[in-house]
C-alpha positions as YAML, in Angstrom:
chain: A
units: angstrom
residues:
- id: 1
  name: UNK
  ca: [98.63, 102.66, 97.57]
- id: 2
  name: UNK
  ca: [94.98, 103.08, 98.87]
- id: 3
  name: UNK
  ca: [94.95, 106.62, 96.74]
- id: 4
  name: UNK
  ca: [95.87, 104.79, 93.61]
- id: 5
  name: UNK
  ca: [93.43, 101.92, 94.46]
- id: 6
  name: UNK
  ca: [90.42, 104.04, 94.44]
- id: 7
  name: UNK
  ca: [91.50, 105.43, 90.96]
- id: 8
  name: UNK
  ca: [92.51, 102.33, 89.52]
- id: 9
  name: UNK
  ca: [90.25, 99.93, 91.22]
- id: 10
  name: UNK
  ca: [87.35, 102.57, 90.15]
- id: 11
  name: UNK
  ca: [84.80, 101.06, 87.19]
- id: 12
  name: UNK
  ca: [83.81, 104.68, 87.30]
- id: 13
  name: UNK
  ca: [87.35, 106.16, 86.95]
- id: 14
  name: UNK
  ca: [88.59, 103.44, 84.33]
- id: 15
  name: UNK
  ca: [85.55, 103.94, 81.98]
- id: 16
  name: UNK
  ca: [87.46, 106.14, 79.62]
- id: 17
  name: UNK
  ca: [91.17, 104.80, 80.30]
- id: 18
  name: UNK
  ca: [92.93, 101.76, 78.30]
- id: 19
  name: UNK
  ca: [92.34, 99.11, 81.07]
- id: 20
  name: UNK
  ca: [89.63, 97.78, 83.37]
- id: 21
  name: UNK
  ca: [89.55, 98.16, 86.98]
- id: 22
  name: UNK
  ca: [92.49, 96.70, 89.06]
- id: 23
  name: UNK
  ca: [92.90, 94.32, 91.74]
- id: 24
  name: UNK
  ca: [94.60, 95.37, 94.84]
- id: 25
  name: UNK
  ca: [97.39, 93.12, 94.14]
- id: 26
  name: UNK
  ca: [97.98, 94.81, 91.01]
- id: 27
  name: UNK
  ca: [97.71, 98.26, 92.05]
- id: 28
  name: UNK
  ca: [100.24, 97.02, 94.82]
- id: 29
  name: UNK
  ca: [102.64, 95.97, 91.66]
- id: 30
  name: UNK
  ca: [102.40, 98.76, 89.84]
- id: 31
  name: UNK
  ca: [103.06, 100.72, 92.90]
- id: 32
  name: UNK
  ca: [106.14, 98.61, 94.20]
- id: 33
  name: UNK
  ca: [107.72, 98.49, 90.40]
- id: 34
  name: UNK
  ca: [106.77, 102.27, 89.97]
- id: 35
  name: UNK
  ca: [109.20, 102.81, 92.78]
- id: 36
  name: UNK
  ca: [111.70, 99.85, 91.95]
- id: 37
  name: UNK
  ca: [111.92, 101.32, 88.05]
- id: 38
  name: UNK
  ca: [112.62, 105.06, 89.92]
- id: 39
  name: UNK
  ca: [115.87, 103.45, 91.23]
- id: 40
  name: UNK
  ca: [117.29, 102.65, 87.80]
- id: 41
  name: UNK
  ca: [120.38, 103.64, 85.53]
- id: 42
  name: UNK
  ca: [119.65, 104.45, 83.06]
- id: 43
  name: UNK
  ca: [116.20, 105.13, 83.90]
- id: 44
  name: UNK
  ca: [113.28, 104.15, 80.98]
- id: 45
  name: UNK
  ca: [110.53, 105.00, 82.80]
- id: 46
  name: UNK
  ca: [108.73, 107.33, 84.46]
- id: 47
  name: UNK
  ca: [105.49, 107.58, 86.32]
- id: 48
  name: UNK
  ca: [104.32, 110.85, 87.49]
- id: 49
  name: UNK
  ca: [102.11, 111.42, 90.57]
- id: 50
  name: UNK
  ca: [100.21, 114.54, 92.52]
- id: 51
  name: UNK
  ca: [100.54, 114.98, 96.29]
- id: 52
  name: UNK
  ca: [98.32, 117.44, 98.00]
- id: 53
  name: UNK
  ca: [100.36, 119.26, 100.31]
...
């Protein structure tokens, strides 16, 4: 969550994306109903993320 947050919650990193900066609580949403949505059949949608190893 705290890796998405400084994305998301970034004025910086935002400046050129669709949507302002996010609270915490809603980075924590889209996190928990990224995961929920992973869990579904059929599945609709997918969000893609990059893990350094």
């Amino acid at each position: 969550m705290a890796a998405v947050f400084a994305i998301y919650g970034s004025r910086e990193a935002t400046e050129h994306l669709s949507f302002e900066p996010r609270s915490r609580e809603e980075v924590r949403s889209i996190v928990e109903r990224s995961v929920a949505v992973a869990t579904t059949t059929p599945r609709s949608e997918y969000v893609l993320a990059v893990v350094e190893r």
